[in-house]
Structure formats: C-alpha cells, structure tokens
C-alpha positions as CSV (number, residue, x, y, z in Angstrom):
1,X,-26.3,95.6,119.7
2,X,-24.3,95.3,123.2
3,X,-20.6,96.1,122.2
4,X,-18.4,92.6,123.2
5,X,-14.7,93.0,124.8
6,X,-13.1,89.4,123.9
7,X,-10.2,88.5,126.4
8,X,-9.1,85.8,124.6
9,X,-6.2,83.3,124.3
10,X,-4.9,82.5,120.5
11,X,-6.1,80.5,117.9
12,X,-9.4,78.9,120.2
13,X,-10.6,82.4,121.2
14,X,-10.4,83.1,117.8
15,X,-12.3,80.2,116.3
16,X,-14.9,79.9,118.8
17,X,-15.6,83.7,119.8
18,X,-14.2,85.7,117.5
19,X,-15.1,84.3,113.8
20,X,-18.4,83.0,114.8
21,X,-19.7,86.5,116.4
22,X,-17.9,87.7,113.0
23,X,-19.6,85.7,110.8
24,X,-23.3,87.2,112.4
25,X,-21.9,90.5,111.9
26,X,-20.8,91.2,115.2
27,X,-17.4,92.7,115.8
28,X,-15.6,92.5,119.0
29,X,-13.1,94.5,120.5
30,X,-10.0,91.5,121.4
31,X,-7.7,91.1,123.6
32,X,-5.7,88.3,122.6
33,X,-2.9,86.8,125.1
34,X,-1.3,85.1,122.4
35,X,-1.0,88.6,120.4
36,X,0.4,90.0,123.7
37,X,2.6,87.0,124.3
38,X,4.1,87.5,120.8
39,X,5.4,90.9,120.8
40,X,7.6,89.9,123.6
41,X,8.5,91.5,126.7
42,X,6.8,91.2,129.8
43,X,3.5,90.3,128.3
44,X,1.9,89.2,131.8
45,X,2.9,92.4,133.6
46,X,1.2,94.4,130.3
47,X,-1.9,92.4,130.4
48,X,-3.7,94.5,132.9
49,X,-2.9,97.6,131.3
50,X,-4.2,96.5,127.9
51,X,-7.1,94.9,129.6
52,X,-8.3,98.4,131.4
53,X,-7.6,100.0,128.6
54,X,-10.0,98.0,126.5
55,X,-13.0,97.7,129.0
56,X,-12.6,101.2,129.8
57,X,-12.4,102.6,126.0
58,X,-16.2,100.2,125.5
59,X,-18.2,101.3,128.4
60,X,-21.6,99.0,128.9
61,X,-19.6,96.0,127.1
62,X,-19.8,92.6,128.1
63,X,-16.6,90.9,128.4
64,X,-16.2,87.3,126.9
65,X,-13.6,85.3,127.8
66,X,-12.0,81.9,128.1
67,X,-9.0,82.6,130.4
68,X,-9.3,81.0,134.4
69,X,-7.3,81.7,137.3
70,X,-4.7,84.5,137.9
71,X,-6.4,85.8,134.4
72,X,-10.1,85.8,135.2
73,X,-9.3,87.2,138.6
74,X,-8.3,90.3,136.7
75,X,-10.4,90.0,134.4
76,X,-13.5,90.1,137.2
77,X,-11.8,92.6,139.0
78,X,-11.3,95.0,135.8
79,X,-15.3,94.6,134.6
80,X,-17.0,94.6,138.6
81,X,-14.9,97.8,138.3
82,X,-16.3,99.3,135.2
83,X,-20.0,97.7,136.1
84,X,-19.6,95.2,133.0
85,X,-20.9,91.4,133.3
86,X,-18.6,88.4,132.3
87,X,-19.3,86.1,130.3
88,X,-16.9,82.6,130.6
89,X,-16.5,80.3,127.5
90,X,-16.5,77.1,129.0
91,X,-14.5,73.5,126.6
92,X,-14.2,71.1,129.3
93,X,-14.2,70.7,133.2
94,X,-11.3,73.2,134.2
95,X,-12.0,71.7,137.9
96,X,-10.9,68.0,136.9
97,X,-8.8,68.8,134.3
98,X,-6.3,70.7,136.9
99,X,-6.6,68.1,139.0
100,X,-5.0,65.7,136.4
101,X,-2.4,67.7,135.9
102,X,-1.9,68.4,139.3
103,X,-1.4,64.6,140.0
104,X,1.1,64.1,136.7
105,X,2.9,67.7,137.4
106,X,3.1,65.8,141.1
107,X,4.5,62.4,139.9
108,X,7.2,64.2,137.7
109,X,8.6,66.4,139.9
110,X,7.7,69.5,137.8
111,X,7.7,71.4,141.0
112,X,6.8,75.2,139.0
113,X,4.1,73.5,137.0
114,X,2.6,71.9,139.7
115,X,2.8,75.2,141.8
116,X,0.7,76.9,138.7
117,X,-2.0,74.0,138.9
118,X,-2.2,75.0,142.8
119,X,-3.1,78.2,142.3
120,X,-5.6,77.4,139.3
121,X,-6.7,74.9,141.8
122,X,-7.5,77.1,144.7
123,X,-9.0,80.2,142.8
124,X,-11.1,78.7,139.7
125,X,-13.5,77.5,142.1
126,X,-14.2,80.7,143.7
127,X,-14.1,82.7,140.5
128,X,-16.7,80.6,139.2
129,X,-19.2,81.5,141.7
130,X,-18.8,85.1,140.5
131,X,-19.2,85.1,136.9
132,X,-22.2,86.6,135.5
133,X,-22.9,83.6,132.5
134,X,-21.2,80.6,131.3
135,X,-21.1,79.1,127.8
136,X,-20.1,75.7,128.0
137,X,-19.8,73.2,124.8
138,X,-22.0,70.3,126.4
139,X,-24.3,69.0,128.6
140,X,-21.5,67.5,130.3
141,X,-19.8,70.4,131.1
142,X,-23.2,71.6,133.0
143,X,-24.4,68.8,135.0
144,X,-20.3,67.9,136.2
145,X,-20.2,72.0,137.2
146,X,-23.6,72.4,138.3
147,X,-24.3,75.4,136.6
148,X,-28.0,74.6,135.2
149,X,-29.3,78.0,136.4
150,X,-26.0,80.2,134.9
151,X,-25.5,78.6,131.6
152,X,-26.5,78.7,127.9
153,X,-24.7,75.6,125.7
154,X,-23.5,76.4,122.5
155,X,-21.3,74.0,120.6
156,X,-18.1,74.2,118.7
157,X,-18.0,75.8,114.9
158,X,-16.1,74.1,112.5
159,X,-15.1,75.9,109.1
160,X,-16.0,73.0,106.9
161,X,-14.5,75.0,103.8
162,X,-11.0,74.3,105.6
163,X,-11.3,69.9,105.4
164,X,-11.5,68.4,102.3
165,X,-13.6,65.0,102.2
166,X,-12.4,62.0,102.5
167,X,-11.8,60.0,99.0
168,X,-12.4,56.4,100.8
169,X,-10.9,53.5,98.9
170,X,-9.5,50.3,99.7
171,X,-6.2,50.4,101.1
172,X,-3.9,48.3,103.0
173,X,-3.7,48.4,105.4
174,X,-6.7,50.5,107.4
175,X,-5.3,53.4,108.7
176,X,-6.9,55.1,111.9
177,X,-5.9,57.7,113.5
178,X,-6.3,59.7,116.5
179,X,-5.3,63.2,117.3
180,X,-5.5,64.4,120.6
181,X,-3.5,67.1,123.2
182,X,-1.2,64.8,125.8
183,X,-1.5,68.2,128.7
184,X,-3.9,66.3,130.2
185,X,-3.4,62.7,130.9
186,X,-6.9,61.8,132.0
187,X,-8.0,62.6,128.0
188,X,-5.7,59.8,127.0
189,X,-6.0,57.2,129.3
190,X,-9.0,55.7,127.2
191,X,-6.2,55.7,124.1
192,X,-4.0,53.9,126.1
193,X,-6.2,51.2,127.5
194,X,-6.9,50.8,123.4
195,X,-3.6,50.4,122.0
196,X,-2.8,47.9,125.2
197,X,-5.3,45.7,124.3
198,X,-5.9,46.0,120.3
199,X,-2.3,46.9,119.2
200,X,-1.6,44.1,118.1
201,X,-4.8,43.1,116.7
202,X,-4.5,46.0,114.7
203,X,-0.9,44.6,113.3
204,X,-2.2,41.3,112.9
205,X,-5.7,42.1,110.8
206,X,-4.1,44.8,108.2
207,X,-4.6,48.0,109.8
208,X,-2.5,50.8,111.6
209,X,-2.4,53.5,113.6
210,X,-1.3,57.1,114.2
211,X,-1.6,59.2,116.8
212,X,-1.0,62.6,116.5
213,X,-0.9,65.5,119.2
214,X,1.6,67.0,121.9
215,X,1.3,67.9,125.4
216,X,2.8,67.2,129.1
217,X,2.4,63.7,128.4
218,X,3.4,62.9,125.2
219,X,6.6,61.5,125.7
220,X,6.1,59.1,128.1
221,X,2.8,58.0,126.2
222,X,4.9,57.5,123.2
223,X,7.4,55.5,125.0
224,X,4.9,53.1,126.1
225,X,2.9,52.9,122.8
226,X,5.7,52.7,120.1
227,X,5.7,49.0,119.0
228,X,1.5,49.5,118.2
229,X,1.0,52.9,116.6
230,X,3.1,56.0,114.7
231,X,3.9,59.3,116.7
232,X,4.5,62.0,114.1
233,X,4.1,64.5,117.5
234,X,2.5,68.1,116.0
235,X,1.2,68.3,112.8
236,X,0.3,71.3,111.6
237,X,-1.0,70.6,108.4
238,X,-4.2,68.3,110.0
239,X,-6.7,68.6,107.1
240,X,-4.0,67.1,105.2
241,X,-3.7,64.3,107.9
242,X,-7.5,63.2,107.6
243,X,-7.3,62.7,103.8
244,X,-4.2,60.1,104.8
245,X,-6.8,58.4,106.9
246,X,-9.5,55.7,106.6
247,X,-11.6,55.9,110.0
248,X,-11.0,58.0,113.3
249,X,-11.0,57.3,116.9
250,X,-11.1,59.2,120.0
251,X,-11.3,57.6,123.7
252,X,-11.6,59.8,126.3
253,X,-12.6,59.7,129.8
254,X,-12.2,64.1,130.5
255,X,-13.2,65.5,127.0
256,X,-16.7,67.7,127.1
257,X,-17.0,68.2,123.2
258,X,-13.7,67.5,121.5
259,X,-13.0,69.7,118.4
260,X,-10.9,67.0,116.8
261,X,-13.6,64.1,116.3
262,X,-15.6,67.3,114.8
263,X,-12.9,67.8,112.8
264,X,-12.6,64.3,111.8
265,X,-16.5,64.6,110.7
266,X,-15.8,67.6,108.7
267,X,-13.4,66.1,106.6
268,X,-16.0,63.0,105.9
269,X,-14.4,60.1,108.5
270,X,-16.5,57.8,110.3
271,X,-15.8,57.9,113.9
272,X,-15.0,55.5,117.2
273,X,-15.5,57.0,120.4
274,X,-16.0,55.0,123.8
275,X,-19.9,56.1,124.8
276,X,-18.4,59.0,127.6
277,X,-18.0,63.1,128.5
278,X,-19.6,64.9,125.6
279,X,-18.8,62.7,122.5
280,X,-22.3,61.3,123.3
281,X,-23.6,64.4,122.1
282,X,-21.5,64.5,119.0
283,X,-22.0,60.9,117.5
284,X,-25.6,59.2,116.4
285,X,-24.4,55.3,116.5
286,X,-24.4,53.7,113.2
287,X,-25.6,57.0,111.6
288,X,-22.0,59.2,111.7
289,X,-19.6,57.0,113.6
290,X,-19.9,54.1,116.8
291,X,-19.7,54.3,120.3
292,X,-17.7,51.4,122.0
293,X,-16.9,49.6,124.6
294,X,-13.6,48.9,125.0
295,X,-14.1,46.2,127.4
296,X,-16.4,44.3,124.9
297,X,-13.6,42.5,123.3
298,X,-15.5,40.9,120.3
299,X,-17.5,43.7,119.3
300,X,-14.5,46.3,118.9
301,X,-13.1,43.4,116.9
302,X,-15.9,42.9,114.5
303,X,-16.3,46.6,114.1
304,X,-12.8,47.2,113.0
305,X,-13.1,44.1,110.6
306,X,-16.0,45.5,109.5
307,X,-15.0,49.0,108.4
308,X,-11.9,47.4,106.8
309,X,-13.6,45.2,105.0
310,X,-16.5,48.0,103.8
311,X,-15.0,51.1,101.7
312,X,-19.0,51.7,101.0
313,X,-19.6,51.7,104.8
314,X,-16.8,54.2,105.3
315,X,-17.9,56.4,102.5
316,X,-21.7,56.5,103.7
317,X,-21.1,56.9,107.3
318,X,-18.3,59.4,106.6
319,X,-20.8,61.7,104.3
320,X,-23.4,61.6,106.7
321,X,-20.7,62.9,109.4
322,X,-19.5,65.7,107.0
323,X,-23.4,66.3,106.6
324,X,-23.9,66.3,110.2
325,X,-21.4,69.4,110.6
326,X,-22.3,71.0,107.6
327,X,-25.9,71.5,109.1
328,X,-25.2,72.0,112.6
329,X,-21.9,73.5,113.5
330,X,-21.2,75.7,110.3
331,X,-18.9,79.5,111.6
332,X,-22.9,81.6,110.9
333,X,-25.1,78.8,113.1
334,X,-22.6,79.3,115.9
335,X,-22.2,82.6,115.8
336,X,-26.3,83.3,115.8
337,X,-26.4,80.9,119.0
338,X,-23.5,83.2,120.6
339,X,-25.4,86.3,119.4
340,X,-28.7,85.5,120.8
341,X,-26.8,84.5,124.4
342,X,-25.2,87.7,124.4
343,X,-28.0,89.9,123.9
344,X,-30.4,87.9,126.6
C-alpha cells in the first residue's frame, strides 16, 4: 500500500481523512495545523519545517490534504519537490465561498480579514490547476469547479455510534432546529429568508426554533432573527442537541454536502432542506426528509402542520434517515472509497 502524508487542519482532517483511511487499515503519517497551532509559538513559521520533514521522512507518499492558499502553495511546492502527487480534499466551492466572505469582510470594515480572503482569492485558483486529484463531497462541487476529468467523489463518514436516536413523541411545541457555521453568509441566507417569512407562523402554530452555530456572521444574524428563534451560539455537546429536537432544517444556497443534516439523519431526525448545492444528493423526498420551496407559501405550511401533527411520520421518516447513514456513510465504507482513490 502507497504510504499517505495527511496535511490536515483539526477535527475535519481528522474525521474525514484520517479515521476513515483508519478504519480500512490504512495509517497515515499527519500533519495536523491544529496540533501545530496548539503547542503555541510561531506555528505558521514552523509549518514548513514539519511539513519537509514529514514528506521527506515517507518518500513515494501521496500527500492528502484539505488546506488552500498560502498552505497548499507550500504544500505543492514541498511534494513537486520530493516528486510526490497531491491529492486535495474538496467540502464545498472554496472559489465562492471566499467570495462571500470577501464581500461581508468588505461591508464590515474587517480590513485584515478581507486582506486574507484577497490572497486566498488570487492564488486558490491557480493552485487548483496544479493539483494532481481532487476528492470532492458532491456532484456539486464538480460541475461548479469543472473538474470532471481530475476528480473522484467520496462522501462524508459519519460515526453513527456517536448520535443516539431520536425518541419522537408529542411535544409542544415542535421544536426544529438548525445548526449551521455563520463564516460564510451565503450558507445562511436561505435560513434567513425562512425565519423572515415563517417566524411567526412558527409562534403562532405551536412550534419553535433554535439555531445553533458560530461564525463571521453570527451576531448580526442573531440580531435580526431574535424575536423568531433561540441562539444558544456553540454547542459542543450536538448529539445531545438532536435528542432535544423534533425535526431538522437546513437552507442553504453555498453548502456541497453539509455534515450537519448528515448528522441530523444519524441521530434519526427527518429533515427540510430547500432542493439546492449538494443536499439534493443527501435527501430522497418523502423517504428520509423534504425538499422545499420556500417561496411556495402553503406547502411549507402544510408540511410543518403535518410533521407536528404526526409523531408516527417523524419516527418513520427519521428511522429511515438513521438507516440511510447507517448503510452508506458508516467510518469503514468511507474509508474503502478513499482507499481505492488512493491507490488508482
């Protein structure tokens, strides 16, 4: 077996490269910028050090990473260097999702965050044309990128074992809830545009709302929202969150594949998404959860009143979606999908 390098950042790196190559028994050698971050110092000025030192001490590895700009510009360098390909782990549309932020970092006058956005702006693009594989989480991600030809989709694993299921029984009122990561404001706009225009038909018909999650733009989306929904801000303790919840929704006009409505299906919740990015990929309508549109007034209403009124509709759909995960997105499925791209 080809010997990996992982360059890696935290807890996603970990989940999504790490445990599932694990799991197949495939060990990598990592490099994780969290790690480096924590031990304090000048972790970005030791970064190249510890990366050279890595590739150099696995000669004839492929490096796997999920790091973009300044980082995959050394990380490129490092590997042309020691005649190693690169592979890129690829969650979402790094091209649009920079733009959003460059636009909010721009409206706020955050003049060093904006400057880092510039910078991801101006090299990502080139840096993609260099890298020797991608592995996106969708469909999505390849047709927006163009990257048919470069490109081997292999979803997100979820570690079922970590989200109990759901219990569903009647409560009052219906609680839904979203989770979802305010850094990019694009990803929420679709939230927003919901709690506008059902808030208070939410209030009104027994049911409520929390919406968990931090980022760039939480605070200002909180400020707007706080008469239609509940901002506990990070919670780190999510599992526990899902078993306080009756139904889950995520709208989202810039998410390729989003962990949390996975996460959501793993702990038995049916799910609302608005039919867009990669959660069309995710969802079987009236099977594991319902796509909407959020312009269709009446039938977002009836839905809602349905699920509230249906603790047997909840419970089957939610099984099915805990099913759905179970089969397809287990740590040992992933991890054979990763295997076999690797070793092509």
């Amino acid at each position: 077996m080809t010997e990996i390098v992982a360059v890696i950042t935290g807890e996603r790196g970990q989940r999504e490269i790490v445990r599932p190559l694990a799991a197949v028994g495939v060990t990598c050698a990592v490099l994780d910028w969290e790690e480096l971050r924590a031990k304090g110092g000048q972790a970005h000025a030791r970064f190249l050090p510890a990366l050279w030192k890595l590739v150099r001490a696995h000669p004839g590895a492929i490096v796997f990473t999920d790091m973009s700009s300044v980082f995959l510009a050394l990380i490129l360098v490092v590997a042309r260097l020691h005649g190693t390909r690169v592979l890129l782990r690829l969650r979402g549309d790094p091209h649009a999702e920079t733009r959003d932020q460059l636009r909010f970092h721009w409206q706020q006058r955050e003049w060093p965050q904006f400057l880092r956005s510039v910078v991801s702006r101006l090299l990502d693009p080139t840096l993609f044309a260099v890298v020797d594989h991608f592995v996106p989480v969708s469909q999505w991600v390849v047709d927006r990128l163009g990257i048919q030809a470069r490109a081997s989709i292999v979803r997100i694993p979820v570690d079922i074992a970590q989200f109990p299921p759901r219990q569903h029984q009647s409560s009052t009122p219906l609680r839904l809830l979203s989770v979802t990561n305010f850094n990019y404001p694009q990803k929420v706009a679709g939230l927003s545009r919901f709690l506008e225009s059902y808030g208070d038909f939410l209030a009104t018909n027994g049911m409520s709302i929390t919406v968990a999650g931090a980022g760039i733009a939480w605070e200002s989306f909180r400020a707007q929202h706080a008469s239609h929904a509940q901002f506990p801000g990070f919670v780190r303790d999510v599992p526990r969150l899902y078993t306080e919840h009756d139904v889950f929704v995520h709208f989202s006009d810039l998410d390729a594949f989003p962990y949390v409505v996975l996460e959501a299906q793993a702990a038995g919740l049916p799910v609302i998404v608005n039919p867009a990015c990669g959660m069309l990929e995710q969802v079987e309508q009236d099977v594991n959860g319902f796509f909407v549109d959020l312009e269709n007034r009446p039938s977002v209403e009836a839905l809602l009143l349905r699920l509230r009124d249906s603790v047997e509709l909840r419970a089957q759909l939610g099984a099915r979606a805990r099913e759905t995960v179970r089969e397809r997105y287990g740590l040992a499925a992933i991890g054979e999908q990763l295997r076999r791209v690797l070793l092509a």
